[in-house]
C-alpha positions as CSV (number, residue, x, y, z in Angstrom):
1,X,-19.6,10.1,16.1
2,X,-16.4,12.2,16.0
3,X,-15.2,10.6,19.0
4,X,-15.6,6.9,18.0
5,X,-14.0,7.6,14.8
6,X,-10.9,9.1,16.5
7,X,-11.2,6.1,18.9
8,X,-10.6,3.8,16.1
9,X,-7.6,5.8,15.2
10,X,-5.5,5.8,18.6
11,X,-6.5,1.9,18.5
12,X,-3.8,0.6,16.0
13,X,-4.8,-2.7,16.6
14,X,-7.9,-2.6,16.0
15,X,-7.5,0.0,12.4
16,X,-4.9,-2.5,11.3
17,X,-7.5,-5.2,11.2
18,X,-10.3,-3.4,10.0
19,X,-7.9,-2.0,7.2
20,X,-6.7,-5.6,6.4
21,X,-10.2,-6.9,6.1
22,X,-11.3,-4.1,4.1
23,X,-9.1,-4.0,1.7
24,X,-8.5,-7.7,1.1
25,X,-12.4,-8.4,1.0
26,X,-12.7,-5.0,-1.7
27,X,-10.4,-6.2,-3.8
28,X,-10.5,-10.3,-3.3
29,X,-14.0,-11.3,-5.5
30,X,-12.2,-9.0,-9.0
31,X,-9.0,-10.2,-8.7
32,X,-8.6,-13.4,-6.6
33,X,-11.7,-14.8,-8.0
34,X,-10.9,-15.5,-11.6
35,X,-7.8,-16.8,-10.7
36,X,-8.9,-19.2,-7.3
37,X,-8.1,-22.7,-9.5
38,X,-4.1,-21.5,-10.0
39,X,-2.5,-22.3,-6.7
40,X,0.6,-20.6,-7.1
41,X,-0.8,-17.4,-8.9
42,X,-3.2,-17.1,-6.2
43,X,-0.9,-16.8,-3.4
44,X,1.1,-14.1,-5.4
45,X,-2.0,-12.6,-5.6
46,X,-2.3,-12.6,-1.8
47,X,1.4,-11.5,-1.0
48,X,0.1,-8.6,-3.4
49,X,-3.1,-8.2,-1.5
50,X,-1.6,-8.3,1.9
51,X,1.3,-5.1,0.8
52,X,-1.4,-3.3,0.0
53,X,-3.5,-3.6,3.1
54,X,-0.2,-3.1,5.2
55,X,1.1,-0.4,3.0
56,X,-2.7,1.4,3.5
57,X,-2.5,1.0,7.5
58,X,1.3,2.3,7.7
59,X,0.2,5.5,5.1
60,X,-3.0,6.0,7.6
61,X,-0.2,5.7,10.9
62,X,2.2,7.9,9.6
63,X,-0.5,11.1,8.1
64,X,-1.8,10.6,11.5
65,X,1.9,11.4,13.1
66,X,2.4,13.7,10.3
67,X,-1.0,15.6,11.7
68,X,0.1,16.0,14.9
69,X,4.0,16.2,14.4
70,X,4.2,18.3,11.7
71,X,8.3,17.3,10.7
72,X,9.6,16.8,7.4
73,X,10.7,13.5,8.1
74,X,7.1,12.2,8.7
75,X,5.8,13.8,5.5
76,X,8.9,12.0,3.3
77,X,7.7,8.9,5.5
78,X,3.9,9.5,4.3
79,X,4.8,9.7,1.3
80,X,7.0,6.8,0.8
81,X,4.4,4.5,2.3
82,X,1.7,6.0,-0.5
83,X,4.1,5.6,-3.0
84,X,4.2,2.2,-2.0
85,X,0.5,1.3,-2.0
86,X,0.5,2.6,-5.9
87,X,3.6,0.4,-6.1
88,X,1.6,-2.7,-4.8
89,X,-1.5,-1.8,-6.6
90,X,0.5,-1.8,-9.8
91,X,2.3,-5.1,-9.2
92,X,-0.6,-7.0,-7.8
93,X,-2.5,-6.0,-11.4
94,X,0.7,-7.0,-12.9
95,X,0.3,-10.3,-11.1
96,X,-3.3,-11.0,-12.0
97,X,-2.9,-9.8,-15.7
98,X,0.3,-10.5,-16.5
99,X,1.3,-7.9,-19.5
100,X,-2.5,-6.8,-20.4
101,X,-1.5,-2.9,-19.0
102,X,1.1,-0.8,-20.4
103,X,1.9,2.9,-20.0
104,X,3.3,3.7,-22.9
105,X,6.2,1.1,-23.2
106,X,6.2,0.2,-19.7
107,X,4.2,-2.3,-18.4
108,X,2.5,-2.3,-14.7
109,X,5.2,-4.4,-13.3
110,X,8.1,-2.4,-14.4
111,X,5.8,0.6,-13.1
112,X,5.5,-0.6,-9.5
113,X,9.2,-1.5,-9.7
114,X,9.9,2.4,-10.6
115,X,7.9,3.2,-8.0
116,X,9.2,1.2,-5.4
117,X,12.6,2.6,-5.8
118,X,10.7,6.0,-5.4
119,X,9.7,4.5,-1.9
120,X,13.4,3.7,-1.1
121,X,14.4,7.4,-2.3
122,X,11.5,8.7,-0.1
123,X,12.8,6.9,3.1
124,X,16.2,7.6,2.6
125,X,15.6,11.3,2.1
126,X,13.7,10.9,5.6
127,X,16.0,8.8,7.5
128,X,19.1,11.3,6.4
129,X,16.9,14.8,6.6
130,X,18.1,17.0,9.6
131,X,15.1,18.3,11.0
């Protein structure tokens, strides 16, 4: 069992599609499903959807170069691409509620917009690091 598993992480081809289908069909019946009749939101829904399920394979990629490497670089790298699945999470609820979830003042939207400039610190502190 340990085997296949690691298997289906040296294939990238194949854990990008499994990760894409998985999260898509997880998260596709709560949120795409009340909204199916509005064209336009739907397909903002989807854009949402499909960062997430990239954003989940690239986090997977790089703790798995992180494993093995061991660098700072890869850890900033790590964690810019988690950061950016909470980022997406937020702005996809953003898109299928629009201003029902606040943090205090904030709502989800301007949450996943702080956090995608988090992202953009993250890789810039990787891309500049001196390792």
């Amino acid at each position: 069992m340990v085997l296949k598993n690691n298997h289906l992480l040296e294939n990238r081809s194949k854990l990008l599609t499994i990760t894409v289908f998985t999260i898509i069909g997880i998260l596709a019946i709560p949120v795409l499903l009340p909204h199916i009749f509005h064209q336009f939101q739907v397909f903002h829904i989807l854009l949402h959807l499909t960062g997430i399920a990239l954003a989940v394979f690239l986090s997977i990629i790089s703790a798995i170069a992180y494993a093995r490497v061991r660098t700072r670089r890869l850890l900033f790298t790590m964690l810019a691409f988690s950061i950016f699945v909470t980022s997406e999470s937020l702005s996809l609820v953003d898109a299928a509620w629009q201003y029902t979830y606040y943090l205090g003042t904030f709502s989800a939207g301007e949450i996943g917009h702080i956090l995608a400039l988090c992202t953009l610190g993250m890789f810039a502190i990787s891309v500049f690091r001196r390792d």
